[in-house]
Residue, then its C-alpha position, 0 to 999 in steps of 0.5 A: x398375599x394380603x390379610x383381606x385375601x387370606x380372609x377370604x381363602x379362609x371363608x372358602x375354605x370355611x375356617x371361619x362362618x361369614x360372620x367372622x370374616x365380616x368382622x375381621x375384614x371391618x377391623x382390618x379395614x379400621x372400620x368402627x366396631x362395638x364396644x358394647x359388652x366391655x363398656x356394660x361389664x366396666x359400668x356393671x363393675x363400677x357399680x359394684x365398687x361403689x356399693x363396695x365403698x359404700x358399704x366399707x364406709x358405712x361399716x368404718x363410719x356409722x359410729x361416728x355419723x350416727x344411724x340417722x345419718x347412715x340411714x338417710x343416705x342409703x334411704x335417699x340413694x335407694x328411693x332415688x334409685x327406685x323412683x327413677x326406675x319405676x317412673x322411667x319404665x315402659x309398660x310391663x310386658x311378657x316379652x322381652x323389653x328394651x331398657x327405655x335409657x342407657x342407664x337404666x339397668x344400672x341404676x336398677x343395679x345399683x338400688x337393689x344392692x343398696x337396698x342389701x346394704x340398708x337390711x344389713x344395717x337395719x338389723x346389726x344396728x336396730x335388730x329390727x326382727x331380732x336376728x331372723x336372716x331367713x326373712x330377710x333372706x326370704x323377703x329380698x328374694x321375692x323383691x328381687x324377683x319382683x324387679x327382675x321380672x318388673x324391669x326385665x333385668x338378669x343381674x337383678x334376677x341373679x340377685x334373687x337366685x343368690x338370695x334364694x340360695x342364701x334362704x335354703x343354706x340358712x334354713x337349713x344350718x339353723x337345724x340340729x343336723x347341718x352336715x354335708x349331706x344334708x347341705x347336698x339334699x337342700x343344694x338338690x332342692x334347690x336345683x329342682x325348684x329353680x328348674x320348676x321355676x323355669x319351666x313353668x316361666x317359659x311354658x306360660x311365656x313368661x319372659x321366656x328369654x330369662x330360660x338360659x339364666x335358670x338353666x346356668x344356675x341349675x347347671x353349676x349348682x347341680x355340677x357343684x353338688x354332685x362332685x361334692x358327693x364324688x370328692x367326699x364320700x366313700x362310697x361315691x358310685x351314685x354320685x358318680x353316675x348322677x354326674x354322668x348323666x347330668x354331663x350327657x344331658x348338658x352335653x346334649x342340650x348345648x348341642x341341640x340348642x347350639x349353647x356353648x356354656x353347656x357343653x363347657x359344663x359338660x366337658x369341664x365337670x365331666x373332667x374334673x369329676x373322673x380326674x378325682x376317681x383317677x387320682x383318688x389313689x395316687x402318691x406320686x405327685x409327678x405323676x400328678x403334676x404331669x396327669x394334670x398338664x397333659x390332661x387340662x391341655x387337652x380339655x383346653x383343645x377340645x373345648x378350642x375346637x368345639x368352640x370353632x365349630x360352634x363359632x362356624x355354625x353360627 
């Protein structure tokens, strides 16, 4: 029996939904096919290099190129970068839109982390605002925002939540009290501003398609947050039954919506959560070793099937 039949008993048989029998069969017969998101994630990655390296460099050399200098090239490379987008853009719109070139998000990319880079400088070298990070913090946030939202892009608009965060762990680290607990609370903050934010963004149908990226940061911030309670406290119960319910309502939304990651969520937080309570008083690090192989293999299968019926549904 050749691959093509066997492709074709499988689609029958429905091991595999229409569209992953076209695929296959495209591949089996050497047609062309898409290297899309591989060449995204390398070019994305580049970029981050190079800011990487420019950075390394300016940190290594400023003393030696002097700040005038240091600033005029990231000056340069951050106009540069922002002119080009803003004179390339389309006209701004609720809706999603297209890129209006191939390198468009990169270069997008590319100024906003140079714009982090130049802050950085600005204030260890000049001490512009006297060591007021939370300004920064602040201000790069509502830029990022701006951009993300002006330019339609999800790397920028995950640039601001990294800020947005950063801005809530700082301001609340520069208070008398800067326990864990109080870390969790502003975490929790954190976690209901975003999800207002995304609330308020997809019932206005303001770039509504930007939902699935405040629900991912809600998501894993929140899990975060909670089996920080359940690892570290006492009297871990709440904590315990807050994961719960955050896992079911995972759970429930990724299947509802037919969104893979939430059900990973659930499945992998949910699993770490009650392996902590499990092992809380065990010595034995056999036991341990084999709980561990034997339970992380079988939470390996189910997301394998739950991805298969995922895979099949759609």
């Amino acid at each position: 029996m050749t691959i093509l039949a066997q492709l074709d008993r499988w689609r029958e048989q429905g091991a595999i939904s229409p569209e992953q029998h076209a695929h296959l069969a495209s591949l089996c017969r050497g047609e062309p096919f898409s290297v899309f998101l591989e060449l995204n994630l390398l070019l994305y990655a580049g970029v981050l290099t190079f800011v990487a390296g420019l950075g390394w460099t300016v940190t290594t050399w400023s003393r030696q190129l002097g700040d005038v200098l240091v600033l005029a090239i990231l000056s340069t490379i951050l106009l540069t970068c922002f002119w080009y987008c803003f004179s390339r853009a389309p006209a701004w719109s609720l809706a999603e839109t297209p890129a209006p070139s191939a390198v468009f998000d990169y270069v997008l990319y590319l100024g906003s982390l140079v714009w982090c880079i130049e802050l950085a400088y600005l204030e260890n070298r000049v001490h512009v605002l006297t060591g007021q990070w939370d300004f920064y913090l602040f201000a790069t946030t509502v830029f990022f925002f701006f951009l993300a939202y002006r330019f339609d892009n999800r790397f920028v608009l995950s640039l601001a939540f990294s800020s947005l965060a950063g801005w809530f762990g700082l301001t609340i680290s520069l208070r008398p009290s800067h326990e864990a607990a109080a870390y969790r609370q502003c975490a929790l903050l954190y976690c209901l501003l975003v999800g207002l934010g995304a609330m308020l963004s997809h019932e206005c149908s303001l770039k509504p398609h930007f939902l699935g990226t405040y629900l991912n940061i809600v998501a894993n911030v929140l899990f975060w947050t909670l089996l920080s309670g359940v690892f570290s406290l006492p009297n871990y119960g709440v904590w315990v039954f807050a994961l719960l319910i955050a896992c079911g309502a995972s759970l429930a939304w990724g299947l509802m919506r037919q969104q893979f990651a939430f059900v990973a969520y659930s499945v992998v937080y949910g699993y770490m959560g009650v392996s902590s309570i499990f092992i809380r008083e065990v010595g034995d690090k056999t036991f341990l070793l084999m709980y561990f192989v034997f339970t992380a293999v079988a939470v390996l299968v189910v997301l394998g099937q739950i991805a298969r019926r995922f895979g099949r549904a759609g």
